[in-house]
mmCIF file of the C-alpha atoms, coordinates in Angstrom:
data_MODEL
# 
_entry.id   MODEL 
# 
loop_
_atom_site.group_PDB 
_atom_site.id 
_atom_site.type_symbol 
_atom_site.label_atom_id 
_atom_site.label_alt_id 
_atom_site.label_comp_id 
_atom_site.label_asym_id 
_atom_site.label_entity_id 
_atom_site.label_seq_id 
_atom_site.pdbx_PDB_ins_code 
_atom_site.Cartn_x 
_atom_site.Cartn_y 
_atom_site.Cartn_z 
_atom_site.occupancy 
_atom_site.B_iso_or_equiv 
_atom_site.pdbx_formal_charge 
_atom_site.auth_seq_id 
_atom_site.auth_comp_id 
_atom_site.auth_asym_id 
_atom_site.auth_atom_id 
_atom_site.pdbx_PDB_model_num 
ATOM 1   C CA . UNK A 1 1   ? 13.506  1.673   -2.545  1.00 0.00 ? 1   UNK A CA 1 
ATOM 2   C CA . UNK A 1 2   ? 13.157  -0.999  -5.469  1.00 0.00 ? 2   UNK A CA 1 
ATOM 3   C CA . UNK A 1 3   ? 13.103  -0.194  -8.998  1.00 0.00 ? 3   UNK A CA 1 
ATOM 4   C CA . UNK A 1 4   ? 9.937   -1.419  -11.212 1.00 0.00 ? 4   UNK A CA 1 
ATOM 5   C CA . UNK A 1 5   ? 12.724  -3.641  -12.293 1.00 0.00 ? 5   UNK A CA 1 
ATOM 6   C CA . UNK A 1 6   ? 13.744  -5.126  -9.327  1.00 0.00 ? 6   UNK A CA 1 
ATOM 7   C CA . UNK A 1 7   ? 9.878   -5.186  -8.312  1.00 0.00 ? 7   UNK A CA 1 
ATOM 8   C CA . UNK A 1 8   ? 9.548   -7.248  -11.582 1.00 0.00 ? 8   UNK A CA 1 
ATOM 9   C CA . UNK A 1 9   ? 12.119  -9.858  -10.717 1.00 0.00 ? 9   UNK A CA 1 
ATOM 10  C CA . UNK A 1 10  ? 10.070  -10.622 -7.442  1.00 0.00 ? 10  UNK A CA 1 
ATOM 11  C CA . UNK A 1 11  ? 6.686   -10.288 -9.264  1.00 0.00 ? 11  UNK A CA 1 
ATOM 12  C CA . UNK A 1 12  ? 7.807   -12.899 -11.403 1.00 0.00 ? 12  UNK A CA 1 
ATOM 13  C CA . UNK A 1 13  ? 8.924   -15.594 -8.877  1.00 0.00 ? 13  UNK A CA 1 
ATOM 14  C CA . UNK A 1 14  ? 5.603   -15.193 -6.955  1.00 0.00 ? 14  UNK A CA 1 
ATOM 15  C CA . UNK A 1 15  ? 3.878   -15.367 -10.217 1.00 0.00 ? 15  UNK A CA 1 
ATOM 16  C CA . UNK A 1 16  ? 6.567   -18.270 -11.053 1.00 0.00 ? 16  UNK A CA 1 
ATOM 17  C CA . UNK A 1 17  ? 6.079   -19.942 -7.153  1.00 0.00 ? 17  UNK A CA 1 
ATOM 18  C CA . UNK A 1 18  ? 2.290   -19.725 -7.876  1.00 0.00 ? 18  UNK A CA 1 
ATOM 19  C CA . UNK A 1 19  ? 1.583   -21.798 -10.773 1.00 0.00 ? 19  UNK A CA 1 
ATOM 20  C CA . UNK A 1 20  ? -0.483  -23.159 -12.108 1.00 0.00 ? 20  UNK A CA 1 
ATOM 21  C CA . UNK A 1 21  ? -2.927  -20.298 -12.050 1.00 0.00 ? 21  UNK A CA 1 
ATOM 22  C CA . UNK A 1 22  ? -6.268  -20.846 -13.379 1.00 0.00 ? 22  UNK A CA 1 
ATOM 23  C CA . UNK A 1 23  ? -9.223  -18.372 -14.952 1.00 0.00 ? 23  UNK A CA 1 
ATOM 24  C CA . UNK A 1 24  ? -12.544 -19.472 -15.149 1.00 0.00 ? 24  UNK A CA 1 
ATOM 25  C CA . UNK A 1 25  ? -14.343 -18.801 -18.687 1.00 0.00 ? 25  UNK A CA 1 
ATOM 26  C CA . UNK A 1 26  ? -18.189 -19.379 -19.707 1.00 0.00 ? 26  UNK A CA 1 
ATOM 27  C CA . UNK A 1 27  ? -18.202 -21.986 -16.739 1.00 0.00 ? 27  UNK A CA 1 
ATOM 28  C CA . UNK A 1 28  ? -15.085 -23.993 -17.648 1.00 0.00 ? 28  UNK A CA 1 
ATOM 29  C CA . UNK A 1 29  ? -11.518 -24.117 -15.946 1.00 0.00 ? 29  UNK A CA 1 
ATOM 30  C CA . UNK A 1 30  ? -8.603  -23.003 -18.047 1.00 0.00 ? 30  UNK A CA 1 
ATOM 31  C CA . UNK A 1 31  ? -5.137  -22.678 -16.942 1.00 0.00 ? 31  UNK A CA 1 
ATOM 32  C CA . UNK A 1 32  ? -3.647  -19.260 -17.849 1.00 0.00 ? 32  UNK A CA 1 
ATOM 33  C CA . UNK A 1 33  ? -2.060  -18.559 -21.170 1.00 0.00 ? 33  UNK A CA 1 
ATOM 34  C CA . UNK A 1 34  ? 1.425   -17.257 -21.430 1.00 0.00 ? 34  UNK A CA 1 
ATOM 35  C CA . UNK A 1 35  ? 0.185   -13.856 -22.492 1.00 0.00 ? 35  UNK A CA 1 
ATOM 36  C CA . UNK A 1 36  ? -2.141  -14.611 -19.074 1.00 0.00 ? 36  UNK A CA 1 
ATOM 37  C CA . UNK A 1 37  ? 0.726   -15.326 -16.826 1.00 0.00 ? 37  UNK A CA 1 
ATOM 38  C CA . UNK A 1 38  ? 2.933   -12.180 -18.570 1.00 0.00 ? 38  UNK A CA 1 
ATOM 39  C CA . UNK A 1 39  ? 0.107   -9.505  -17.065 1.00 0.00 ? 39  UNK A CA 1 
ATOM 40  C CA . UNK A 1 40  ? 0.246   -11.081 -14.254 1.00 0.00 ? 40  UNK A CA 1 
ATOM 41  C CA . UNK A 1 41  ? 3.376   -10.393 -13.585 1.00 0.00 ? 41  UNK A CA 1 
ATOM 42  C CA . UNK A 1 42  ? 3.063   -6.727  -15.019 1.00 0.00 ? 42  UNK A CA 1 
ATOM 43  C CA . UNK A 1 43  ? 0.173   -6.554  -13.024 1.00 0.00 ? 43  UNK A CA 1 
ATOM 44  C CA . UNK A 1 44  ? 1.954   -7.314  -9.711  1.00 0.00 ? 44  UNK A CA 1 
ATOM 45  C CA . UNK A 1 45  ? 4.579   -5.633  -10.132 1.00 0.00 ? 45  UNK A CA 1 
ATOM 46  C CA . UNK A 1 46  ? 2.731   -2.390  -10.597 1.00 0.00 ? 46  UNK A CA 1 
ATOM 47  C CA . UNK A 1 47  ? 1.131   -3.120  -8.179  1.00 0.00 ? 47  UNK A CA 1 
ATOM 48  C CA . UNK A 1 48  ? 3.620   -3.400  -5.716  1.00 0.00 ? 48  UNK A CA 1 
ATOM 49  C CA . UNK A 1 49  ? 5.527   -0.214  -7.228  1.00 0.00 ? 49  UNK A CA 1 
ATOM 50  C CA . UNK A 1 50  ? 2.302   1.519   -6.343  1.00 0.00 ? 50  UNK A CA 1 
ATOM 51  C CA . UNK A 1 51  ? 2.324   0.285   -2.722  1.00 0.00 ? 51  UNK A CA 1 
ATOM 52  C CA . UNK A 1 52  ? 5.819   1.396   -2.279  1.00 0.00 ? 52  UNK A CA 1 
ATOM 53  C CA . UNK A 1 53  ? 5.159   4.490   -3.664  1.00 0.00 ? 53  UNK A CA 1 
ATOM 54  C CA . UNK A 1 54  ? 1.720   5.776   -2.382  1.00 0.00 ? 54  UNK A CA 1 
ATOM 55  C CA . UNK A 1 55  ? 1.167   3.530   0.725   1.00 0.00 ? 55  UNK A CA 1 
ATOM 56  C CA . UNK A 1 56  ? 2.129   5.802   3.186   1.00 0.00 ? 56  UNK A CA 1 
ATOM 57  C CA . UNK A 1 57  ? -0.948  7.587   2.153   1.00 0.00 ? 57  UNK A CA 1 
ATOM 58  C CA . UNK A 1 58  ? -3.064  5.527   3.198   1.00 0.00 ? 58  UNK A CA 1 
ATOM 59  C CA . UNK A 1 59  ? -1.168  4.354   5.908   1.00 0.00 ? 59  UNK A CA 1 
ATOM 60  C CA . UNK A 1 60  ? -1.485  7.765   7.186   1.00 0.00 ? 60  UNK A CA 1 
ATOM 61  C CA . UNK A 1 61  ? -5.334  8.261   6.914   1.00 0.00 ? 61  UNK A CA 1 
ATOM 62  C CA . UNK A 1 62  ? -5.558  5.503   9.050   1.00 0.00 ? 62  UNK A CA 1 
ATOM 63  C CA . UNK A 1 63  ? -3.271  6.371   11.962  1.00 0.00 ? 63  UNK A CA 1 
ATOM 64  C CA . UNK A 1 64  ? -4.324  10.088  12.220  1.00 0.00 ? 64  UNK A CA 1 
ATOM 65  C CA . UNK A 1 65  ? -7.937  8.917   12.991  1.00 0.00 ? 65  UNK A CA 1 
ATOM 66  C CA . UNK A 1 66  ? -10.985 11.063  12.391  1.00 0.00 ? 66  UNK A CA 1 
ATOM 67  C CA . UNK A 1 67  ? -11.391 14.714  12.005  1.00 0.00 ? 67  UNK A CA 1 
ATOM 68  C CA . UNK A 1 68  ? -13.248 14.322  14.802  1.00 0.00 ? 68  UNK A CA 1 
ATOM 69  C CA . UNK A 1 69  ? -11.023 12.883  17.373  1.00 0.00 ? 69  UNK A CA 1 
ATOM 70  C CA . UNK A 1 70  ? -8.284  15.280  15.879  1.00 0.00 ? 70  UNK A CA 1 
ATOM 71  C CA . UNK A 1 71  ? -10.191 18.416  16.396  1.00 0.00 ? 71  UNK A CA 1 
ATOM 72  C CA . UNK A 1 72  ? -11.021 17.267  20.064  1.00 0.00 ? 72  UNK A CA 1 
ATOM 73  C CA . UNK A 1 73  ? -7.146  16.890  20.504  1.00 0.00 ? 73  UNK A CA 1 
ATOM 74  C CA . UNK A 1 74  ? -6.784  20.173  19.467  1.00 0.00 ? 74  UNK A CA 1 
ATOM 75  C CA . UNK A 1 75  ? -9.302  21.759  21.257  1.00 0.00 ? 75  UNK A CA 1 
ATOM 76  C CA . UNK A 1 76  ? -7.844  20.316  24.509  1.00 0.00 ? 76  UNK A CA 1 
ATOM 77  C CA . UNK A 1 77  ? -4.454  21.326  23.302  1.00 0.00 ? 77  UNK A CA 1 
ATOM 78  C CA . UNK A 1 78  ? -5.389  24.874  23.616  1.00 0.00 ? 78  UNK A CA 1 
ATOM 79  C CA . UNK A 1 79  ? -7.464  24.362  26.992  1.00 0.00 ? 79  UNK A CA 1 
ATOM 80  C CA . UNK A 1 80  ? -4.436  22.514  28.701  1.00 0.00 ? 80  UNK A CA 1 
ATOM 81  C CA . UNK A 1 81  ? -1.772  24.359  26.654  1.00 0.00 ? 81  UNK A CA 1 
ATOM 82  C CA . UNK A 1 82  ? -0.361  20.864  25.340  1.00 0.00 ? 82  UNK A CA 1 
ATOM 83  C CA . UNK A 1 83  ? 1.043   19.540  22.131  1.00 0.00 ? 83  UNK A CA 1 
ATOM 84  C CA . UNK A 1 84  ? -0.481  16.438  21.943  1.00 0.00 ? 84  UNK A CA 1 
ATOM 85  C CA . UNK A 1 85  ? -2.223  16.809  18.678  1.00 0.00 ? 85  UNK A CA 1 
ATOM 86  C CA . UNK A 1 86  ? 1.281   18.174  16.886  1.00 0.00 ? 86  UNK A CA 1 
ATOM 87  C CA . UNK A 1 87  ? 3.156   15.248  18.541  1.00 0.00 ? 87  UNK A CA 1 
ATOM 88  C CA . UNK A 1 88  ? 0.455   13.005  17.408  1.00 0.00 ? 88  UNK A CA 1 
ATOM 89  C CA . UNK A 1 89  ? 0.682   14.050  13.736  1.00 0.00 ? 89  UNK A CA 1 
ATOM 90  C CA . UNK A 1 90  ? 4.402   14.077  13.909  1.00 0.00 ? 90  UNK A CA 1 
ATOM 91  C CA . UNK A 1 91  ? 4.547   10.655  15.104  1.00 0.00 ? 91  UNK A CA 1 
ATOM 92  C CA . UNK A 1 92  ? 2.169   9.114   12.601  1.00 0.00 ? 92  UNK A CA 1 
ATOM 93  C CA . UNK A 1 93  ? 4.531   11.323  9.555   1.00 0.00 ? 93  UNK A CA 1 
ATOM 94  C CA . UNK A 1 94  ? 7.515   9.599   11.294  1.00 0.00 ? 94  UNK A CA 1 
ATOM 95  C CA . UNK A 1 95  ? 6.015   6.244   11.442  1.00 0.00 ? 95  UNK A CA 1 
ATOM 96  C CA . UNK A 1 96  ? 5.161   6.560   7.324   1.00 0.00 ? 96  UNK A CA 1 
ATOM 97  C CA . UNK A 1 97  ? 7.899   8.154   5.879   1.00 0.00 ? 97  UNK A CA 1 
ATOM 98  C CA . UNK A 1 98  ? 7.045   10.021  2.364   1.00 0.00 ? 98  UNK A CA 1 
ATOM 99  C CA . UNK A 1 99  ? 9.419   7.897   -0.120  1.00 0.00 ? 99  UNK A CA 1 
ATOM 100 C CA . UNK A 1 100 ? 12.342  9.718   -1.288  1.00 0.00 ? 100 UNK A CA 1 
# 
């Protein structure tokens, strides 16, 4: 996993790759200011700190599906004596790992 360091390093070449960026103020065009193009780079870099951290979470919510289709995997578990909701959840927690 990257530090917010390293994370800043490739913030700022996208940020860097990207110019000029422009903001748009009471109707007119402006390119950004220094201090614009600094939180920009703060900004990304959180940002992707934050994916690398807590992404998985999300990541997860999607691949488990609904509590709906979970519970109906669980209900035919115990009908058919079958693991397939434990395999499924073990799968989708091996597919996105927790970070360290």
């Amino acid at each position: 996993m990257a530090t917010l360091e390293e994370l800043t390093v490739i913030a700022t070449q996208e940020i860097e790759d990207a110019k000029p960026l422009y903001k748009q103020i009471n109707k007119e065009r402006l390119e950004f200011s220094q201090a614009d193009y600094d939180q920009a780079i703060i900004d990304r870099a959180n940002a992707k700190w934050n994916d690398q951290q807590f992404g998985y979470i999300q990541a997860r919510q999607q691949a488990y599906g609904s509590i709906a289709e979970q519970l109906d995997m669980m209900y035919w578990d115990n009908v058919n004596g079958t693991t397939t909701w434990n395999d499924h959840i073990a799968q989708v927690k091996a597919d996105n790992p927790k970070p360290a």
